[in-house]
C-alpha positions as CSV (number, residue, x, y, z in Angstrom):
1,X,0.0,0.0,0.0
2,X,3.3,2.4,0.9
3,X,4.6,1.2,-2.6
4,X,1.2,2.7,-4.5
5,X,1.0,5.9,-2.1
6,X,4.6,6.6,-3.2
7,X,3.9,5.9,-6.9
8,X,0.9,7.7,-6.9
9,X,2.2,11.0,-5.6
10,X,5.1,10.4,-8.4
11,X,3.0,10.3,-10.9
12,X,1.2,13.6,-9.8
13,X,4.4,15.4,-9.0
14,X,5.4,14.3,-13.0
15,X,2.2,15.6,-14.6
16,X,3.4,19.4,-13.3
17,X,1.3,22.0,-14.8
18,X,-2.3,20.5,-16.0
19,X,-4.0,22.0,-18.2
20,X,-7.4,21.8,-19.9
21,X,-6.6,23.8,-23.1
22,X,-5.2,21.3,-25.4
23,X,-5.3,23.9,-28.5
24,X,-3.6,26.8,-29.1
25,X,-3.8,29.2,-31.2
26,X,-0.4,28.3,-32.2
27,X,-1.3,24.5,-32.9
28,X,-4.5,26.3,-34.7
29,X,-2.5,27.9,-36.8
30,X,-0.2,24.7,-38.0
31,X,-3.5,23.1,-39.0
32,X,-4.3,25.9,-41.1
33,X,-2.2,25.0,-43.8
34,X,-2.1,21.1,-43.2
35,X,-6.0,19.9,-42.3
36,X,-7.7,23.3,-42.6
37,X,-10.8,21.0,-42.8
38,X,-9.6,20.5,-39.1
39,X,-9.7,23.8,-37.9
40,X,-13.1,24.5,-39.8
41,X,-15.0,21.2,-37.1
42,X,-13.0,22.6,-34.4
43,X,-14.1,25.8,-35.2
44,X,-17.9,25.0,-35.6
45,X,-17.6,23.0,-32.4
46,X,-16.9,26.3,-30.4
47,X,-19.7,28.0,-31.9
48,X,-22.2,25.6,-31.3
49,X,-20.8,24.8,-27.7
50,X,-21.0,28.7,-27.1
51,X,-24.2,28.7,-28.5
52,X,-25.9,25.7,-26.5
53,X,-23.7,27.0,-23.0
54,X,-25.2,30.5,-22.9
55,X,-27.3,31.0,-26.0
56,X,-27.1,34.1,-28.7
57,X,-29.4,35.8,-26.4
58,X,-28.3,36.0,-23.2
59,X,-26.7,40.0,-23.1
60,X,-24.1,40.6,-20.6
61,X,-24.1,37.2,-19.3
62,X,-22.1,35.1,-21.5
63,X,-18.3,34.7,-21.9
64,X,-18.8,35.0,-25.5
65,X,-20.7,37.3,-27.9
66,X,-21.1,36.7,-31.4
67,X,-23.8,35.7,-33.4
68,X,-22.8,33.3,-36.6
69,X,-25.6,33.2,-39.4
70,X,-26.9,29.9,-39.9
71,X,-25.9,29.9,-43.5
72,X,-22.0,30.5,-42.8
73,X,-19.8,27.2,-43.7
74,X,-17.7,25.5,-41.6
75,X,-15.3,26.1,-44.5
76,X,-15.9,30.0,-44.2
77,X,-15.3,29.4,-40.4
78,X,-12.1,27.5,-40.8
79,X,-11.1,30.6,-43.1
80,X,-11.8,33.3,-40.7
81,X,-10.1,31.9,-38.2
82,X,-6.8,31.5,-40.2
83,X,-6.8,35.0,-41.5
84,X,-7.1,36.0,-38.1
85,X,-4.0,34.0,-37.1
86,X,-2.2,35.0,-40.1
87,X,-3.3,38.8,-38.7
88,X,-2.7,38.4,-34.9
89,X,0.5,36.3,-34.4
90,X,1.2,38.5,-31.3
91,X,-1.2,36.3,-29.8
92,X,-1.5,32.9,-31.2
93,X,-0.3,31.2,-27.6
94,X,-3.4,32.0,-25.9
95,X,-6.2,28.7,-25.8
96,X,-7.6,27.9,-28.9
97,X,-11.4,28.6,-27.9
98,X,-10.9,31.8,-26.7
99,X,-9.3,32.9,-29.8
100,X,-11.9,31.3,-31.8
101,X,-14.5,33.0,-29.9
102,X,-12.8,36.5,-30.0
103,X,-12.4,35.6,-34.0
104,X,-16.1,35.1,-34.2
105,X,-17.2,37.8,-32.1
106,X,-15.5,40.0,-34.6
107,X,-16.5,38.7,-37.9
108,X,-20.1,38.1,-36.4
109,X,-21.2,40.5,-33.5
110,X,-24.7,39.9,-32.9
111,X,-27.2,43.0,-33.4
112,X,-28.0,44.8,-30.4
């Protein structure tokens, strides 16, 4: 029981920093010219998790603000994204969803 105690805690202490970001902006931007198709699901995948999480609707009390029209392409998404990376390397080492989201929240602010 000592052994697994003492094996357990060296595991822990060998993980260091955890973190629940597994994208960047940086490894974002490496997909855009190898699987943009990629980047365009993981893309979509923020929007709709933003969407479902706080709704377009809900003013002031979401962490994100952006409205995408429903006729947008995960293609066009992908594409937005990568311009923006291409624009904003200065900050391509913050978490992927964030960026995304900042990235959408420009190209589609939602009407007030």
């Amino acid at each position: 029981m000592k052994q697994m105690v003492i094996a357990s805690l060296a595991l822990l202490i060998g993980l260091g920093e955890c973190r629940a970001d597994f994208f960047t902006g940086n490894k974002l931007n490496d997909l855009c010219s190898s699987n943009k198709l990629m980047v365009g699901v993981y893309v979509a995948g923020v929007s709709d998790y933003a969407n479902w999480d706080i709704g377009p609707k809900s003013k002031g009390l979401g962490r994100v603000n952006f409205c995408v029209r429903e006729d947008v392409s995960v293609a066009q998404l992908a594409d937005i994204v990568c311009g923006k990376l291409t624009e904003r390397a200065d900050v391509r080492d913050m978490p992927a969803p964030i960026f995304v989201s900042l990235s959408l929240r420009d190209a589609f602010p939602c009407k007030q």
